[in-house]
DOFIMAR-351265 format. One record per residue (C-alpha): residue number from 1; z, y, x. Coordinates in Angstrom, 1 decimal, decimal comma, always signed. Example, Ala and Ser with C-alpha at 12.3 -4.5 7.8 and 13.67 -1.06 7.14 Angstrom:
% DOFIMAR-351265
miba pos = 1	pz = +7,8	py = -4,5	px = +12,3
miba pos = 2	pz = +7,1	py = -1,1	px = +13,7
***
This chain:
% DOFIMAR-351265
miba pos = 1	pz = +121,0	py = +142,4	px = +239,3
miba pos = 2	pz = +119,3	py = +142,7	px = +235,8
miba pos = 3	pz = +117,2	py = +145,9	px = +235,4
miba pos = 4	pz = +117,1	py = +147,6	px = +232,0
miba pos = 5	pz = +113,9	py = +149,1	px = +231,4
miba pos = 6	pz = +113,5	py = +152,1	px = +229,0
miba pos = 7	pz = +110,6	py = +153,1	px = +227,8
miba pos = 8	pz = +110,7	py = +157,2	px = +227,4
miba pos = 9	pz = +107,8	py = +159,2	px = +226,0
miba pos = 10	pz = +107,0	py = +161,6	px = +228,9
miba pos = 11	pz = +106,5	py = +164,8	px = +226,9
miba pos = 12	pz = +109,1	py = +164,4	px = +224,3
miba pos = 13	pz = +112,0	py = +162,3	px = +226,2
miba pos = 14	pz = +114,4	py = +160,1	px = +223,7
miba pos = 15	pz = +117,6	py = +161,8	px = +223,9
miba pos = 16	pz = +119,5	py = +158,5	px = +223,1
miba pos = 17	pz = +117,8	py = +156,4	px = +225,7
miba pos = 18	pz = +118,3	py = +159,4	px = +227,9
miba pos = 19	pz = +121,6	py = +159,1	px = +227,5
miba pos = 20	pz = +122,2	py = +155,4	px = +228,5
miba pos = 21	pz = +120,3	py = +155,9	px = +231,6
miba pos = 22	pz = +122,7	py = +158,9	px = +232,1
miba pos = 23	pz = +125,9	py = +157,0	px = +231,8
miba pos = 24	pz = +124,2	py = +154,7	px = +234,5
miba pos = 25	pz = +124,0	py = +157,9	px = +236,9
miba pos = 26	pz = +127,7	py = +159,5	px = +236,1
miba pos = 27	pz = +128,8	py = +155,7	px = +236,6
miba pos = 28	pz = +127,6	py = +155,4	px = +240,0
miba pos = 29	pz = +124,8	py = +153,2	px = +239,2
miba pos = 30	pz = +120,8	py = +153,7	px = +240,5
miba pos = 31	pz = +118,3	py = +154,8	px = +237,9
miba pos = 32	pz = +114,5	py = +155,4	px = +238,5
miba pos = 33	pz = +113,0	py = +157,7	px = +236,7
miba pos = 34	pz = +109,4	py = +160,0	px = +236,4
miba pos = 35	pz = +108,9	py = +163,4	px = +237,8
miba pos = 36	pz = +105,7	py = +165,6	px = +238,3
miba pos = 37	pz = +105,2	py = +164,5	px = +241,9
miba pos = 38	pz = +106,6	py = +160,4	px = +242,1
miba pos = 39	pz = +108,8	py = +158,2	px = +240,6
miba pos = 40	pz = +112,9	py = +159,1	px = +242,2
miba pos = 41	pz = +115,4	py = +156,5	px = +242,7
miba pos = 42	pz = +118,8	py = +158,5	px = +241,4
miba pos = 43	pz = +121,9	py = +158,8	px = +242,3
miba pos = 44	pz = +125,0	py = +160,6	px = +241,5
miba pos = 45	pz = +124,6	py = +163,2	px = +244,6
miba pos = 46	pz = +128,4	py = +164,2	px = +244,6
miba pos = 47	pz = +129,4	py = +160,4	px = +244,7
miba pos = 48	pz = +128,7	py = +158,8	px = +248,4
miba pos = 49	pz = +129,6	py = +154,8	px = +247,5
miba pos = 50	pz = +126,3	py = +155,8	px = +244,7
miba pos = 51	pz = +124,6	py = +157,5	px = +247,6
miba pos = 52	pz = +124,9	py = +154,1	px = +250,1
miba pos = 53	pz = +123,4	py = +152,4	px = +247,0
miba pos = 54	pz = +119,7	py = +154,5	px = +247,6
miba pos = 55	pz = +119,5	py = +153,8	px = +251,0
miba pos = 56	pz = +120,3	py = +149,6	px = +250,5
miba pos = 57	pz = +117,9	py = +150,0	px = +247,9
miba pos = 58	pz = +115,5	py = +151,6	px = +249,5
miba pos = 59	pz = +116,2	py = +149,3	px = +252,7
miba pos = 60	pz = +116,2	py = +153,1	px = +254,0
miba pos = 61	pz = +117,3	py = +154,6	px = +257,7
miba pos = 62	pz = +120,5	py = +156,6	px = +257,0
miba pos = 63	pz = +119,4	py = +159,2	px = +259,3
miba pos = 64	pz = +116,5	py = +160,4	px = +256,7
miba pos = 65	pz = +118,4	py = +162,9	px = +254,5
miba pos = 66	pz = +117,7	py = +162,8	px = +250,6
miba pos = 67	pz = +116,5	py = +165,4	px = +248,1
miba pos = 68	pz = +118,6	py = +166,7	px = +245,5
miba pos = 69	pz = +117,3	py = +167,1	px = +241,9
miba pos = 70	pz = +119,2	py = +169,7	px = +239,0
miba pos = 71	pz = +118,3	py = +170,9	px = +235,8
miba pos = 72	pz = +119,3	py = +174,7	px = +236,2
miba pos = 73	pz = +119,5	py = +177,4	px = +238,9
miba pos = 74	pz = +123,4	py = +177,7	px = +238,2
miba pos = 75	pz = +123,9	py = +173,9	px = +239,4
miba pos = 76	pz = +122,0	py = +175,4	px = +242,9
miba pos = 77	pz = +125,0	py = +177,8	px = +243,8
miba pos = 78	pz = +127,7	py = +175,3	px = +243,8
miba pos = 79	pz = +125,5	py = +173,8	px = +246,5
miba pos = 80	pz = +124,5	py = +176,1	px = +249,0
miba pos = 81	pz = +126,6	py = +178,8	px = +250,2
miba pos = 82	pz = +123,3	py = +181,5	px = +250,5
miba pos = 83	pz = +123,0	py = +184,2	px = +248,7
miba pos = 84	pz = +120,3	py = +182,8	px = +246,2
miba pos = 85	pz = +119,4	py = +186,0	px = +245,0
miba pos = 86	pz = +117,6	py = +186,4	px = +248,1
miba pos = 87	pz = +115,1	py = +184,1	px = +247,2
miba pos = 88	pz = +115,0	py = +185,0	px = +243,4
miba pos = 89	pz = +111,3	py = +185,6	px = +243,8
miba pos = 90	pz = +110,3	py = +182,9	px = +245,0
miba pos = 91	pz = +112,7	py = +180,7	px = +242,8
miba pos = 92	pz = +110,9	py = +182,6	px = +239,6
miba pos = 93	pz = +107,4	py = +181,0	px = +241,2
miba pos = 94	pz = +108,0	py = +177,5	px = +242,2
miba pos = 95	pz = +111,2	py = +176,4	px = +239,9
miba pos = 96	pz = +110,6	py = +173,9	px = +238,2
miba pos = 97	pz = +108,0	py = +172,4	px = +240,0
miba pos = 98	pz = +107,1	py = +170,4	px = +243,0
miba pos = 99	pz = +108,5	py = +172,4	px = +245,5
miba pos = 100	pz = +111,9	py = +171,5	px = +247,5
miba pos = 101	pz = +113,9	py = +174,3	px = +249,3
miba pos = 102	pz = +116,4	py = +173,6	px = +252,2
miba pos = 103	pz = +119,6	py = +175,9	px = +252,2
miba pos = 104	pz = +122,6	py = +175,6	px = +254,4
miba pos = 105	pz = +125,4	py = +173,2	px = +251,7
miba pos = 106	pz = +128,7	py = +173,5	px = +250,8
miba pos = 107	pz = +131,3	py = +171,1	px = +251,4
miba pos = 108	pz = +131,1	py = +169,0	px = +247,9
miba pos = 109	pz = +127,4	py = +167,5	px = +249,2
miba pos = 110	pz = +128,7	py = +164,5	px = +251,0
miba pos = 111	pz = +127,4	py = +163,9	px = +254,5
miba pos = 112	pz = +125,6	py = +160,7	px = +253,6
miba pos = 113	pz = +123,0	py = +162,9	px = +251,3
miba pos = 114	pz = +122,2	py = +165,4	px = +253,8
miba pos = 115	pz = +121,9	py = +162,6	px = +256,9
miba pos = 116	pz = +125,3	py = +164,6	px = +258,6
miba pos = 117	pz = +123,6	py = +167,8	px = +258,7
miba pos = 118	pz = +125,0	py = +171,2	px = +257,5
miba pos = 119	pz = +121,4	py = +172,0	px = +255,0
miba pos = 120	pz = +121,0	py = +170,3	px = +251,8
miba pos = 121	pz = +117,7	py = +169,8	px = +250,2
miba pos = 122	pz = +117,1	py = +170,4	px = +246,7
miba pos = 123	pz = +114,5	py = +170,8	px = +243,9
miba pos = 124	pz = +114,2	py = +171,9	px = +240,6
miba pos = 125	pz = +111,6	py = +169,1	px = +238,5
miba pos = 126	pz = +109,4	py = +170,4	px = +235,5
miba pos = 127	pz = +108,9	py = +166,8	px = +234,3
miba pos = 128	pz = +111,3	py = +167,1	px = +231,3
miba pos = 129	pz = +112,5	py = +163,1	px = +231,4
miba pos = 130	pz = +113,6	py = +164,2	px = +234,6
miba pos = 131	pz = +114,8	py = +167,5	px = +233,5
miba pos = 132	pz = +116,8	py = +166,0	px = +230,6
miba pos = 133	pz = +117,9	py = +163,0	px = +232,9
miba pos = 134	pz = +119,8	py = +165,3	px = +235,1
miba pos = 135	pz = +121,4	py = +168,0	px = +232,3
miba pos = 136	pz = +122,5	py = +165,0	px = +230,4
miba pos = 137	pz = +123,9	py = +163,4	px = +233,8
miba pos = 138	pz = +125,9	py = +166,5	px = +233,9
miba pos = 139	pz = +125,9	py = +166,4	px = +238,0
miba pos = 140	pz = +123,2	py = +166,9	px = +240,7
miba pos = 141	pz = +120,8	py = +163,9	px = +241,2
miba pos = 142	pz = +120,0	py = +162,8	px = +244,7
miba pos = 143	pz = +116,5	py = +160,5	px = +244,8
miba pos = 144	pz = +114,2	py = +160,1	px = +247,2
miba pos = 145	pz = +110,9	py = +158,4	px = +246,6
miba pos = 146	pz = +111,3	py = +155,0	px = +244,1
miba pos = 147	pz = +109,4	py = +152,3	px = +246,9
miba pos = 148	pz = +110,5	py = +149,9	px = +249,6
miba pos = 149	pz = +110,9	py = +152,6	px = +253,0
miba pos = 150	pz = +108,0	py = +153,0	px = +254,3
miba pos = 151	pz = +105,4	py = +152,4	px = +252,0
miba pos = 152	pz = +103,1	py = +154,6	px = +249,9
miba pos = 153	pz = +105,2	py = +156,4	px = +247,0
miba pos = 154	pz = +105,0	py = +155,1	px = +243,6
miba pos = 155	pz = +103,0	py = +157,0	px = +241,1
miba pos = 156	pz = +102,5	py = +154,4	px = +238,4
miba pos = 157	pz = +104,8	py = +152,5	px = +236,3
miba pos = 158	pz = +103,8	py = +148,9	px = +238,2
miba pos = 159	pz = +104,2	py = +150,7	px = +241,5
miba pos = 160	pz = +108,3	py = +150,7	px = +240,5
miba pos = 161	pz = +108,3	py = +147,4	px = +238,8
miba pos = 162	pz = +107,3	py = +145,6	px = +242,2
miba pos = 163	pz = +109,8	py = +147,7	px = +244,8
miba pos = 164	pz = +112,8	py = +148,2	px = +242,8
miba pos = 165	pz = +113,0	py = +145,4	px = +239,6
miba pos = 166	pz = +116,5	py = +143,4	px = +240,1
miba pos = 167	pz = +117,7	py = +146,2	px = +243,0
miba pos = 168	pz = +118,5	py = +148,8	px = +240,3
miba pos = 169	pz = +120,6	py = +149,5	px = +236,9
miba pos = 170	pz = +117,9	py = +151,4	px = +235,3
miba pos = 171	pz = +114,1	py = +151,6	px = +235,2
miba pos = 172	pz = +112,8	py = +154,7	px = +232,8
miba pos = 173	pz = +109,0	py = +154,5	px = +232,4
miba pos = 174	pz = +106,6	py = +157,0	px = +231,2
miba pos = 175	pz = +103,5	py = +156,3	px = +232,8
miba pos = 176	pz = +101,8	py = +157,9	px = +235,8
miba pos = 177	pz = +103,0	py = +161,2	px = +237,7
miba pos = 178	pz = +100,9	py = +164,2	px = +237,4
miba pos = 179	pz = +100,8	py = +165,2	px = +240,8
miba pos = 180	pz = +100,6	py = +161,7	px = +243,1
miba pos = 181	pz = +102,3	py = +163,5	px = +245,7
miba pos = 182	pz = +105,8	py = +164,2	px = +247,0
miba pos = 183	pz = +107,3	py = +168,0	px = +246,6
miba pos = 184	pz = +106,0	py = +170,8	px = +249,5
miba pos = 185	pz = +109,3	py = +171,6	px = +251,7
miba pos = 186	pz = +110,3	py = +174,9	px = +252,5
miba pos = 187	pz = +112,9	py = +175,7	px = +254,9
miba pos = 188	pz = +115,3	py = +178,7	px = +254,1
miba pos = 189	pz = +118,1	py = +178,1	px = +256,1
miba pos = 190	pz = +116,6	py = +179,7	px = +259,3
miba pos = 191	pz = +116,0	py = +183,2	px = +260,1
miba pos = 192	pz = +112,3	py = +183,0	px = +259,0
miba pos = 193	pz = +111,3	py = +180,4	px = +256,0
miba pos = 194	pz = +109,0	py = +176,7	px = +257,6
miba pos = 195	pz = +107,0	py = +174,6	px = +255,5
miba pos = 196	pz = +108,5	py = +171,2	px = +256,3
miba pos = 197	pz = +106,1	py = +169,5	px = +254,3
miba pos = 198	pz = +103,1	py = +170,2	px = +252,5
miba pos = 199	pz = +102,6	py = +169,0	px = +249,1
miba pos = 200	pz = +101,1	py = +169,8	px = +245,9
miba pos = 201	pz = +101,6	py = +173,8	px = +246,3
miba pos = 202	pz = +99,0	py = +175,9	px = +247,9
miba pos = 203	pz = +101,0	py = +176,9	px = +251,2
miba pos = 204	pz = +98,6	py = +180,0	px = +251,0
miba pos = 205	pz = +100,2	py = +180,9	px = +247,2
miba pos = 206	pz = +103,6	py = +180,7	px = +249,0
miba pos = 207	pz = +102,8	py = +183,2	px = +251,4
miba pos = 208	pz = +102,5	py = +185,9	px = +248,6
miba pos = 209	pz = +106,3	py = +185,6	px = +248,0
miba pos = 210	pz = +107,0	py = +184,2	px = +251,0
miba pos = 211	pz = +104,6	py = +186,4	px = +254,0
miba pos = 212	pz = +106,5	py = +185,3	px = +256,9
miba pos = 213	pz = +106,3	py = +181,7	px = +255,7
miba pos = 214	pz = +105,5	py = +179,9	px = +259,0
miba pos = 215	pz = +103,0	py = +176,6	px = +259,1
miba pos = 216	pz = +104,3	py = +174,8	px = +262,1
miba pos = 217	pz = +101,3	py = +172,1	px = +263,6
miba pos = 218	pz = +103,8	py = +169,1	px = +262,4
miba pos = 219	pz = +103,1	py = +170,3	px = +258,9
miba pos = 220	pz = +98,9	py = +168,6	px = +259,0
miba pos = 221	pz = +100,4	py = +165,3	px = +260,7
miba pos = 222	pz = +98,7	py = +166,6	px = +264,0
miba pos = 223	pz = +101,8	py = +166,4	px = +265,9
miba pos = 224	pz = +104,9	py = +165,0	px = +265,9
miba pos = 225	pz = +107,8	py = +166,5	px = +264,7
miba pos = 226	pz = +110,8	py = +167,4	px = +267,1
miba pos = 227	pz = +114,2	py = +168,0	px = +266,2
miba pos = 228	pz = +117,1	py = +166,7	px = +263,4
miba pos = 229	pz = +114,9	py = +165,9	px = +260,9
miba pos = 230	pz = +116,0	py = +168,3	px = +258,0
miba pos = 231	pz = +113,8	py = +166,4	px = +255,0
miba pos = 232	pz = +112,4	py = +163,5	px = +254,0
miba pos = 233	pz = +109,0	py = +162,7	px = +255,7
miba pos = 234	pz = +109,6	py = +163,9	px = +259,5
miba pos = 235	pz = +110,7	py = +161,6	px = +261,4
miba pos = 236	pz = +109,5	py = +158,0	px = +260,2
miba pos = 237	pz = +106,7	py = +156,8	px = +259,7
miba pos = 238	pz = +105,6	py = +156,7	px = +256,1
miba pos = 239	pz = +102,9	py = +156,1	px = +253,3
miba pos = 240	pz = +101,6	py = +153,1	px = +254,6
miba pos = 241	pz = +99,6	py = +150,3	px = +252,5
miba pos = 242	pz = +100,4	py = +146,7	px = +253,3
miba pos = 243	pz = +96,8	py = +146,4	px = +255,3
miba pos = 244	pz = +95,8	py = +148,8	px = +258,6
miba pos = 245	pz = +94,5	py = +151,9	px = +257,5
miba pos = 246	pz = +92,3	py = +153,6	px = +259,8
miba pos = 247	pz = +91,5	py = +157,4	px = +259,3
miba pos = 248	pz = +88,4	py = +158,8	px = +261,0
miba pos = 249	pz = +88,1	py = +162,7	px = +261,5
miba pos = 250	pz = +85,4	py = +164,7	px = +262,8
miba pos = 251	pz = +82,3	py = +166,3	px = +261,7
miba pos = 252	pz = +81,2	py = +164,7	px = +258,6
miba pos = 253	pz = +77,7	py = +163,0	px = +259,9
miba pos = 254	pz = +79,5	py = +161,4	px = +262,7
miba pos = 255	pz = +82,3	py = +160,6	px = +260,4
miba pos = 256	pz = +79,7	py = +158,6	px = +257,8
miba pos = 257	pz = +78,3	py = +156,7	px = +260,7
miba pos = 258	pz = +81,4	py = +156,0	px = +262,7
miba pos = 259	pz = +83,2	py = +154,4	px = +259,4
miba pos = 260	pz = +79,3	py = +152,1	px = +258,7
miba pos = 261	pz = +80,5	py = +151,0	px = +262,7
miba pos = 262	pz = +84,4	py = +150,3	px = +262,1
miba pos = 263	pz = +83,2	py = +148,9	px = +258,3
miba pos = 264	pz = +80,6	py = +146,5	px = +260,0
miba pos = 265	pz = +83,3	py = +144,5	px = +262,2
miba pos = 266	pz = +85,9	py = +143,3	px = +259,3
miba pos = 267	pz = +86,1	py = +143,1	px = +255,6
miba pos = 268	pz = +86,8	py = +146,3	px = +254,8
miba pos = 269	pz = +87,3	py = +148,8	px = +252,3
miba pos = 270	pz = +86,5	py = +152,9	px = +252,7
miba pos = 271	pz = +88,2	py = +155,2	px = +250,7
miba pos = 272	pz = +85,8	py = +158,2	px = +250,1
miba pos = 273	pz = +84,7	py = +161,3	px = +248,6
miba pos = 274	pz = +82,5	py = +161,5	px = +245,4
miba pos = 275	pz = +79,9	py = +163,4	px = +247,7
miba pos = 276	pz = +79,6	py = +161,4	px = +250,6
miba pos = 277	pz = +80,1	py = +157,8	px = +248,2
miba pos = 278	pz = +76,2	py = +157,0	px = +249,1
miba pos = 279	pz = +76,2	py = +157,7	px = +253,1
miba pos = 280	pz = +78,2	py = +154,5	px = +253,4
miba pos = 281	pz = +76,7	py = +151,1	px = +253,8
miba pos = 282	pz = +75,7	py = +149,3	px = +250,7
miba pos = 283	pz = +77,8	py = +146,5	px = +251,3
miba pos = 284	pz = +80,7	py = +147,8	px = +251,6
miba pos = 285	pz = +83,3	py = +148,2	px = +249,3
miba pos = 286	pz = +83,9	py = +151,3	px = +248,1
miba pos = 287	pz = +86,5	py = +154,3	px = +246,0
miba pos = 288	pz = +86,2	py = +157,3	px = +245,4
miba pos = 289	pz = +89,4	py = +159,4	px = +245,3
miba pos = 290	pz = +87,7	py = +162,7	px = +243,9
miba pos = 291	pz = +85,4	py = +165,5	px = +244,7
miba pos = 292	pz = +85,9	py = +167,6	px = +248,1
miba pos = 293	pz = +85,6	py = +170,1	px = +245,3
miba pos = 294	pz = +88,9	py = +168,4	px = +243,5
miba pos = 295	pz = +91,5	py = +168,0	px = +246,3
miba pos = 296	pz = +94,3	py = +167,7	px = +243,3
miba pos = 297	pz = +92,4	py = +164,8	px = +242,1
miba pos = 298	pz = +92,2	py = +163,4	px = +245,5
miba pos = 299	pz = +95,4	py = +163,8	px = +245,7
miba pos = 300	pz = +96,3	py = +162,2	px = +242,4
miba pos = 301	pz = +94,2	py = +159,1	px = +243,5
miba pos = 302	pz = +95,6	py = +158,6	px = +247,0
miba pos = 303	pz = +98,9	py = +156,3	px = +246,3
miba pos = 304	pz = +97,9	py = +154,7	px = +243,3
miba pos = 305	pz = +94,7	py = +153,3	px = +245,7
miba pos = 306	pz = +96,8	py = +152,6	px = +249,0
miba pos = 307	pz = +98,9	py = +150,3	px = +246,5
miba pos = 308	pz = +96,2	py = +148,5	px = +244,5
miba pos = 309	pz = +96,7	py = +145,6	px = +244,9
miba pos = 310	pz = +92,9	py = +144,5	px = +244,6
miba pos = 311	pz = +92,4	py = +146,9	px = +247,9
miba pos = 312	pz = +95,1	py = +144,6	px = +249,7
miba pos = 313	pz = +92,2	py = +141,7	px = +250,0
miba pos = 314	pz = +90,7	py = +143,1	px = +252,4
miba pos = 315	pz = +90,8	py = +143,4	px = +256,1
miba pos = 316	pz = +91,1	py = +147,2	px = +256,5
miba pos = 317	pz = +90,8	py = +150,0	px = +254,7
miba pos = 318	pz = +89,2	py = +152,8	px = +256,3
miba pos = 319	pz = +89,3	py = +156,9	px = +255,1
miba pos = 320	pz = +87,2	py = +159,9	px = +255,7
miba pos = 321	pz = +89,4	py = +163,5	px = +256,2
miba pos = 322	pz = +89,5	py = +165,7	px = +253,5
miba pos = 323	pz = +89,0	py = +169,3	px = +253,8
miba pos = 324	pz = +93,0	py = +171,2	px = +254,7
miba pos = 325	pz = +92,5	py = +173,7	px = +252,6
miba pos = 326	pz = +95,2	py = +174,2	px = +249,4
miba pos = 327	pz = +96,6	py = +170,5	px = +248,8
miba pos = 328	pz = +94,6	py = +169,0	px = +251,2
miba pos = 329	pz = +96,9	py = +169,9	px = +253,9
miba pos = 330	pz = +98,9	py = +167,4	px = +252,2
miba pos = 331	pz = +96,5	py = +165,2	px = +251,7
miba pos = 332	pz = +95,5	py = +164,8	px = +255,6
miba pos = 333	pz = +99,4	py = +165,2	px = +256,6
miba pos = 334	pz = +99,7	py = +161,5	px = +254,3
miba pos = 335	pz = +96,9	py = +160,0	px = +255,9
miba pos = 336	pz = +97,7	py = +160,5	px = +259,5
miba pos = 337	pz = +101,5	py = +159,3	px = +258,8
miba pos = 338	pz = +99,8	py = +156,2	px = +256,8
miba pos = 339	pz = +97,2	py = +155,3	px = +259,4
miba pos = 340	pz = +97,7	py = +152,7	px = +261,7
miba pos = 341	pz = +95,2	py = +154,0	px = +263,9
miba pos = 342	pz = +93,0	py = +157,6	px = +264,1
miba pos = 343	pz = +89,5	py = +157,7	px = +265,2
miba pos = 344	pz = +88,3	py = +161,3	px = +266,3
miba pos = 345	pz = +84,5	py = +161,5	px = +266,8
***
């Protein structure tokens, strides 16, 4: 398949080239394109031979339900059969933005989106290429992540390039994401309201419109989820760079000697804090994602460096935990999917 690449100014999106990649989507074709958190591979989310499309791209399980993407709240309520003004409050706070929320669906979401279940997951981008990709589609936009299943999501234009050139109509670059992590996912089609998945939102700002939001253990990476896996990121195992990552938690000293140890036996690269960049060996090779300070840069930092390709020619690469406060309950929830094995000292 040839790709067409369009080039699309992030903060003042081409109408006309918009369009093109548009007709690609109401024509049942795949386009990739930017949003706030990664780079989506989209789909008509009302058309299911479009929808089979993702998941061969994607070399995807078909159990792993999809996020949907619109442009307004009135494409939501011929969706979901909740009553969204429940939720109006919270809506106001987090749409747009990077925050998915899981209602109960209506009939028109085929089953392939939604993995056979009766919740649909959707979310409302600020990115306006995004934003205008969708209105101009004139239908709802499924797209997961824009990488090969399984490995770290793309956040840069190169990170697209290499997973999905030749397996997709449409490429739409305008350079790196703002947020370098997928959306936070709230469930709202229970009795009480579950973070599914943290992500760039606070899950502490949530609580102020949403007080009974509950924080189940799954949501650090801790433990394993249980149960039909209602989004993207529960039941497989995800994030990982194409070398062993090893993640080593504990108290900080012990941490800083314990990765010197693990560092010492292989070629090996740690990925580290700003303060703690000097504890490590000399020798070894190291980058800094960000201050403990700075988790949002930290998290910016983390897929671009588990995809660098310069990091792949090593060994191992080897991380020290982050604090699991705001976004770095994301942060450690991405590390413990993406490591290959966890020391605890």
């Amino acid at each position: 398949m040839n790709t067409v690449y369009l080039r699309v100014n992030s903060e003042e999106p081409d109408e006309f080239r918009l369009k093109k990649a548009a007709r690609f989507i109401r024509d049942g074709e795949l386009v990739v394109f930017p949003t706030e958190t990664v780079y989506g591979l989209g789909a008509n989310a009302l058309d299911e031979s479009a929808i089979s499309k993702i998941y061969h791209a994607k070399g995807r399980p078909q159990d792993n339900p999809l996020i949907v993407h619109v442009s307004s709240r009135e494409m939501v309520a011929d969706l979901v059969l909740q009553n969204l003004s429940e939720y109006s409050a919270l809506m106001d706070t987090v749409w747009p933005g990077p925050v998915t929320l899981i209602f109960r669906k209506r009939k028109r979401i085929p089953d392939s989106v939604t993995a056979g279940l009766d919740t649909v997951a959707i979310r409302f981008p600020s990115h306006p290429v995004a934003s205008k990709l969708i209105e101009l589609s004139c239908v709802p936009v499924a797209a997961p992540s824009a990488n090969l299943s399984g490995k770290p999501s793309p956040t840069r234009e190169e990170h697209v390039v290499e997973d999905m050139d030749g397996r997709v109509s449409c490429i739409i670059l305008s350079g790196s994401t703002v947020f370098g992590l997928e959306s936070t996912i709230i469930d709202l089609s229970r009795e009480r309201p579950v973070l599914l998945r943290p992500g760039p939102i606070d899950p502490d700002q949530l609580k102020c419109v949403l007080p009974d939001l509950q924080i189940p253990g799954f949501a650090s990476g801790r433990e394993q989820y249980l149960g039909d896996p209602l989004s993207p990121g529960l039941k497989y195992r995800h994030y990982s760079p194409d070398i062993p990552l090893i993640l080593v938690e504990g108290e900080l000293g012990l941490v800083v000697s314990k990765v010197g140890i693990i560092a010492g036996r292989k070629s090996s690269l740690v990925l580290c804090s700003e303060e703690l960049r000097d504890y490590y060996p000399v020798q070894v090779k190291k980058v800094v994602l960000g201050s403990r300070s700075n988790l949002l840069e930290v998290a910016s930092n983390l897929f671009k460096e588990l995809r660098n390709k310069e990091n792949m020619s090593f060994s191992q690469i080897i991380a020290e935990p982050f604090p699991e406060t705001g976004v770095g309950l994301a942060i450690m929830n991405r590390l413990r999917k993406a490591a290959w094995k966890i020391e605890r000292v």
